[in-house]
C-alpha angles and dihedrals in degrees: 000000000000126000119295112253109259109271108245072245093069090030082060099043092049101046083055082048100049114010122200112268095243085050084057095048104048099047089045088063089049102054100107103042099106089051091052088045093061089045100047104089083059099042086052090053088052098051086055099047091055092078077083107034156357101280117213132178136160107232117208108273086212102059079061092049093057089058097045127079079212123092091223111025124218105231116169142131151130126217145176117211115192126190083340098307128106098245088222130017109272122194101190115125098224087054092050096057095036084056100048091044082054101051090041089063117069100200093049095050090049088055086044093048083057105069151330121308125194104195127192141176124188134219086244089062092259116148120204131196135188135162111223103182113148111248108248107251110227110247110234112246113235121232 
């Protein structure tokens, strides 16, 4: 006789033991979800308040540790969002889940569909926000 069929008991054992690589994949861009999540009333504020001018605020390292495997997390980037879109693909983790925290919130995607957004966060956990929309120049009225 040949070899028994695995048991759905060693199926199981053996998928926690080596996920699928997609499976790996899609929970590692999601690993800081949940930190972008507690920060995102603020970061909304913010957004509005740059109509003014430039935001700035120093998230908790910490918070970044917790999601990282690594004892000092490398957390850096800097975006541009425009009428709610990246203006160019970005890979980075942190982007992935900013942006999917984003999307996932109505009222921030409909501050985000307003203008243009540059985005950056430092390696010192400062995050940095400015709207650079262009200012509307006024069409001269024909006599």
């Amino acid at each position: 006789m040949g070899r028994n069929k695995p048991g759905i008991m060693e199926i199981k054992a053996h998928l926690r033991l080596n996920p699928p690589s997609v499976l790996r994949s899609i929970t590692h861009s999601f690993m800081y979800n949940h930190t972008w999540k507690k920060y995102l009333p603020v970061i909304r504020l913010l957004l509005k308040k740059s109509n003014q001018e430039d935001q700035q605020m120093t998230l908790n390292r910490t918070d970044f540790e917790r999601n990282s495997k690594m004892r000092k997390p490398v957390c850096s980037f800097n975006v541009e969002i425009i009428k709610g879109r990246l203006d160019r693909v970005n890979t980075d983790v942190q982007v992935k889940s900013l942006m999917a925290v984003f999307t996932e919130d109505s009222a921030t995607m409909g501050i985000l569909r307003q203008g243009h957004y540059a985005i950056h966060l430092n390696s010192d956990f400062q995050l940095s926000i400015r709207n650079t929309t262009p200012a509307e120049t006024p069409v001269p009225e024909e006599a």
